[in-house]
ZAMARGU-4260 file (C-alpha; in steps of 0.2 Angstrom, whole numbers, plus 5000, padded with zeros to 4 digits):
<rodrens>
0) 4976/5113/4877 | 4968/5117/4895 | 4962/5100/4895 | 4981/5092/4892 | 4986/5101/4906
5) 4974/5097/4919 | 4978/5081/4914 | 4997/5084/4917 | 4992/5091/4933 | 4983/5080/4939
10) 4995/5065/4934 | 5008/5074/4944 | 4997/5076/4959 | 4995/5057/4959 | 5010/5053/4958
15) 5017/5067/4973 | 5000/5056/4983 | 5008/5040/4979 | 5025/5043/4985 | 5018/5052/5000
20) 5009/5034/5005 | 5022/5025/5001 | 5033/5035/5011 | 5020/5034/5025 | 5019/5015/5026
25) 5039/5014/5022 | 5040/5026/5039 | 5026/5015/5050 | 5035/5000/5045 | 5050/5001/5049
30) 5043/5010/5064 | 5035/4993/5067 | 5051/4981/5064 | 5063/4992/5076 | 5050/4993/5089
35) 5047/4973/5091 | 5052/4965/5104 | 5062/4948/5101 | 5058/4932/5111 | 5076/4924/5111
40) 5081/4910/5122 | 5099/4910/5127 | 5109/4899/5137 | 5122/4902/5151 | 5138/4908/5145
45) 5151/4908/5156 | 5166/4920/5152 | 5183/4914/5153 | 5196/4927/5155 | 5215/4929/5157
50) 5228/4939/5147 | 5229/4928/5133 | 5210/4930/5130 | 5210/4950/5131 | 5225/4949/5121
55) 5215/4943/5106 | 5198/4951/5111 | 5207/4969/5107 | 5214/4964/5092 | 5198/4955/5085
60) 5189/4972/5090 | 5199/4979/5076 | 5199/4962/5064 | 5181/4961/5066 | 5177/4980/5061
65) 5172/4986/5079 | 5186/4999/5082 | 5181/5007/5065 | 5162/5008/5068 | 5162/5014/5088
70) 5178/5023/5085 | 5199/5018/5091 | 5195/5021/5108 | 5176/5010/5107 | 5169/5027/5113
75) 5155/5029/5100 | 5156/5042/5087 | 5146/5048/5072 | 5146/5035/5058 | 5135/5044/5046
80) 5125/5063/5046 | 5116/5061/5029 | 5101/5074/5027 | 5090/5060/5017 | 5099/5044/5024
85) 5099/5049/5042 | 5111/5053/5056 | 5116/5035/5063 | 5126/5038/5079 | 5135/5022/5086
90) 5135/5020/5104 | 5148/5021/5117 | 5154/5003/5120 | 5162/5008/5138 | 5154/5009/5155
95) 5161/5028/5155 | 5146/5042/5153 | 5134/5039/5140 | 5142/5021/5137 | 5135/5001/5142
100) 5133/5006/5160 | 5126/4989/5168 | 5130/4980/5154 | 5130/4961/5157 | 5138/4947/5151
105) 5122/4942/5142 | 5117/4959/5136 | 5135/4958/5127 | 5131/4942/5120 | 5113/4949/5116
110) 5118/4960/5105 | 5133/4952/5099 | 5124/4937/5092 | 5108/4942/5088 | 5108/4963/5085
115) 5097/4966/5102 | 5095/4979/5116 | 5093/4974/5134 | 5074/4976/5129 | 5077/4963/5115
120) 5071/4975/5101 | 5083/4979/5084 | 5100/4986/5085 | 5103/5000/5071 | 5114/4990/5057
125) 5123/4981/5071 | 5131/4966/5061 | 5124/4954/5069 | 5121/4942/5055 | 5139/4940/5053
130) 5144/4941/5074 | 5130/4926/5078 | 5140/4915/5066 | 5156/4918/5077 | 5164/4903/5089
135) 5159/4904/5107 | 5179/4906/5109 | 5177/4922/5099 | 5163/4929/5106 | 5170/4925/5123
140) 5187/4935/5119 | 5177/4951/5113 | 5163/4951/5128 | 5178/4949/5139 | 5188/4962/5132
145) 5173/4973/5131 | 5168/4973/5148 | 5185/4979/5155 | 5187/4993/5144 | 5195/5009/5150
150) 5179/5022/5156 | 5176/5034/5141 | 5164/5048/5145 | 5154/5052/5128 | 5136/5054/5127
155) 5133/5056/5110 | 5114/5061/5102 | 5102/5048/5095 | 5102/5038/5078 | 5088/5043/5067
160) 5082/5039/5053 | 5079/5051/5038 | 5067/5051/5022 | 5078/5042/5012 | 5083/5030/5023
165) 5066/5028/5029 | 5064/5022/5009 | 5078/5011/5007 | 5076/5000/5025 | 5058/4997/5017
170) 5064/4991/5001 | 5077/4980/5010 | 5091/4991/5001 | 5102/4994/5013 | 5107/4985/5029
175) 5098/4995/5043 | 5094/4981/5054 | 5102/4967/5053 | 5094/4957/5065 | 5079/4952/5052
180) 5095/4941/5046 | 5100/4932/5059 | 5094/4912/5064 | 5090/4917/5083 | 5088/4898/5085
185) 5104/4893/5080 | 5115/4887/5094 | 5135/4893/5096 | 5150/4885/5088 | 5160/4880/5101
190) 5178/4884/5090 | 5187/4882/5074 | 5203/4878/5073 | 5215/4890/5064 | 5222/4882/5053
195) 5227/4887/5034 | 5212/4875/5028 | 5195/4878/5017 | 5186/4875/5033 | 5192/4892/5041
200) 5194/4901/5026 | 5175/4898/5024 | 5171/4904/5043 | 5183/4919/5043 | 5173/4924/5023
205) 5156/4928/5035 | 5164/4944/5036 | 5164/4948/5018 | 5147/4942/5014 | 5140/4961/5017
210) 5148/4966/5004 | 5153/4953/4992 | 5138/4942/4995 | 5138/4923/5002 | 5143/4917/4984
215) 5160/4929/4985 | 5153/4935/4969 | 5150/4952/4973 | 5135/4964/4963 | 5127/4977/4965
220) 5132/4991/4974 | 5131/4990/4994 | 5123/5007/4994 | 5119/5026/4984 | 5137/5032/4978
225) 5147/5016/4978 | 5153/5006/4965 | 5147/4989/4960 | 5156/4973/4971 | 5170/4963/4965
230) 5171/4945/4962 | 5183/4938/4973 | 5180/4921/4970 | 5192/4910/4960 | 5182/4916/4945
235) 5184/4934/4947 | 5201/4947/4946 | 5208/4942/4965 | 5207/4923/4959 | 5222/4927/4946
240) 5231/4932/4962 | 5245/4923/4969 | 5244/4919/4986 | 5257/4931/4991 | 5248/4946/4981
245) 5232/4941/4988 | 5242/4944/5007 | 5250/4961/5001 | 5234/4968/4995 | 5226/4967/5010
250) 5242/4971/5021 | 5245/4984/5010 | 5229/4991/5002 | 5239/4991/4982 | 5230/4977/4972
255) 5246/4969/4961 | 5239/4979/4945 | 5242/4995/4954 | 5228/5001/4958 | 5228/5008/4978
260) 5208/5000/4988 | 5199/5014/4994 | 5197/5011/5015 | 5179/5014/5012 | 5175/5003/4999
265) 5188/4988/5004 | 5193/4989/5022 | 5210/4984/5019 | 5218/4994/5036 | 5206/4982/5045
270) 5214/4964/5034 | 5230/4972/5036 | 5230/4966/5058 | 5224/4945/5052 | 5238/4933/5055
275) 5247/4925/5043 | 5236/4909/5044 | 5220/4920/5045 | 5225/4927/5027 | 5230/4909/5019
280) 5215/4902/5024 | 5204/4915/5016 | 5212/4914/5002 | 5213/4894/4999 | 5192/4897/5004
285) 5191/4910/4990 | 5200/4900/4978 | 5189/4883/4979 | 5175/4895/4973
</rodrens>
């Protein structure tokens, strides 16, 4: 009997040693990734701006999910205080107090299109593998829009990372940066138009491959607590849909069986601001699937 339990002890023991150096190379890692410094080259970008162009700059700070993540008023504000997952703070976009002071053109576009700081090392879970597939026309309206924002003055603690979270960035299992994804090489798209066709359906879809994958086939959940992802391709429950449903569920947040999306889960007050066009062109893409 005493010699079962010894061996019960000293299997838990190795098993406590094995998480603890696995957690210590899961911290030193992604200590490693955040801290290296990225060697980009990009070219001159020359902003254009007049009222047209800030006009849609502020509304594709609310299409494109920024408003949401840095708060209405772009000030920053807690995103998430997990124990185990972290505290993951996101930054003041402003010039105000504890915001982007100095913040140049190509700084925006820096961390727009490749999920950089000014010393060219990772953004925590900044988008960017999504924003660096934007137009240059896109990117312009939301760097222009950016750098006349009203002053807020917010300084707000630091992101860090907690066990947990330490865990999951090593296993890849959840999205904590972003730049690891993105082609750095890749030159800018000058425009598409925006028109109800495949074509921009397809470009206006990068913005639901975080969640629903490239294939629009969804899968496992995004992270601990959430559901699994919905297929909304043609072969899934949205591509029974009619158009006009498809437009209503994400005007509205009520799928046509009923059931009312959860924000968190389907950012449906976000789909409710896209035109029109924007709407029937995802959902002609979604539909060739």
């Amino acid at each position: 009997m005493k010699k079962i339990l010894k061996w019960v002890v000293y299997g838990f023991l190795m098993i406590l040693l094995s998480g603890f150096i696995f957690y210590l190379y899961a911290y030193f890692s992604t200590q490693s990734r955040l801290a290296r410094v990225y060697n980009i080259d990009t070219p001159p970008f020359v902003l254009q701006t007049d009222s047209a162009i800030l006009a849609e700059g502020s509304r594709l700070m609310t299409v494109k999910g920024c408003r949401d993540c840095h708060g209405e008023d772009l000030g920053g504000k807690l995103w998430l205080n997990d124990p185990m997952l972290g505290l993951i703070v996101t930054p003041n976009l402003t010039n105000g107090k504890g915001g982007l002071e100095n913040y140049s053109t190509h700084d925006w576009l820096v961390a727009l299109k490749h999920g950089l700081s000014k010393k060219r090392t990772p953004l925590l879970i900044m988008p960017s593998n999504e924003f660096s597939m934007l137009t240059e026309k896109d990117l312009n309206a939301l760097i222009a829009y950016g750098k006349q924002l009203e002053p807020v003055d917010r300084e707000l603690p630091k992101s860090s990372i907690g066990f947990l979270g330490y865990l999951l960035t090593s296993l890849d299992a959840i999205p904590m940066i972003p730049a690891e994804k993105v082609d750095h090489s890749r030159q800018l798209t000058k425009f598409v138009e925006q028109e109800v066709t495949v074509e921009f359906g397809q470009y206006l879809s990068v913005a639901c491959e975080g969640c629903h994958r490239k294939t629009m086939k969804g899968g496992s959940p995004v992270a601990p607590g959430f559901p699994p992802v919905a297929d909304i391709s043609a072969s899934g429950n949205v591509g029974k849909w009619t158009e006009a449903e498809f437009i209503r569920t994400l005007r509205t947040g009520k799928t046509p069986e009923g059931k009312m999306l959860k924000q968190e889960e389907m950012p449906w007050t976000i789909t409710q601001h896209y035109t029109d066009v924007e709407l029937k062109a995802l959902y002609r893409y979604l539909k060739s699937l």
